[in-house]
N, C-alpha and C positions, 0 to 999 in steps of 0.2 A: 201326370199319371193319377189313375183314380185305383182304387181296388172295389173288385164286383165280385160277389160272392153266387154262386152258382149250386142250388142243392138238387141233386140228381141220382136218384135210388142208382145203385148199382147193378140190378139187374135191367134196368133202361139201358145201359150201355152196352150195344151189340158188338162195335169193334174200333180200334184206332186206326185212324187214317190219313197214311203218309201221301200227297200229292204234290208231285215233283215235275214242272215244266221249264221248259230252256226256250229260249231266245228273248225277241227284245224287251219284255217284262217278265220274267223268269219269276217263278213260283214254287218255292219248297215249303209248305206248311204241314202238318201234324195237327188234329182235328181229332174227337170223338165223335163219332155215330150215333145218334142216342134215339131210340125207338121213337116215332111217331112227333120229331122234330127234326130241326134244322142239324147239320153238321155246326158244333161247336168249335171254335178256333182254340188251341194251345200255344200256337207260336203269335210273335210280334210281324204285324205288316212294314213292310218295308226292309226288312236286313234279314237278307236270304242265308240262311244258317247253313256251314260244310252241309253235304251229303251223307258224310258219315255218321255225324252227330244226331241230324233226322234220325236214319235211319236206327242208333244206338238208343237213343230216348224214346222210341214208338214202340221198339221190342221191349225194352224193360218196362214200360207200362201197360203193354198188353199182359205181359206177363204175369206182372201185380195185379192186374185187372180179371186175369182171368179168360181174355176174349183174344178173339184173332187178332193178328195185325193187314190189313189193307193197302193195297197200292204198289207192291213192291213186285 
């Protein structure tokens, strides 16, 4: 594991974004939106986090954040 450090004004970030798919490589990740770039990842590839939890951690940072939440 490496750590990457990421500086991103706060008003770049339009919204958080839950994206949840099911079957055979199933996809729950949690991403920032961030103006006039790529969707940034929040979660680890590979180990698809409860449902619940997503969804619990995307509202409280949206929250703190200020911005929508996405996807749901």
């Amino acid at each position: 594991r490496r750590r990457i450090d990421v500086d991103i004004p706060l008003r770049e970030i339009q919204a958080v974004k839950v994206e949840v798919r099911d079957g055979l490589s199933p996809v729950r990740r949690l991403a920032l939106r961030v103006q006039g770039r790529r969707d940034l990842p929040l979660t680890r590839v590979g180990e698809p986090l409860p449902l619940a939890e997503i969804e619990l951690t995307g509202a409280r940072l949206a929250r703190f954040l200020g911005v929508p939440l996405e996807g749901l």
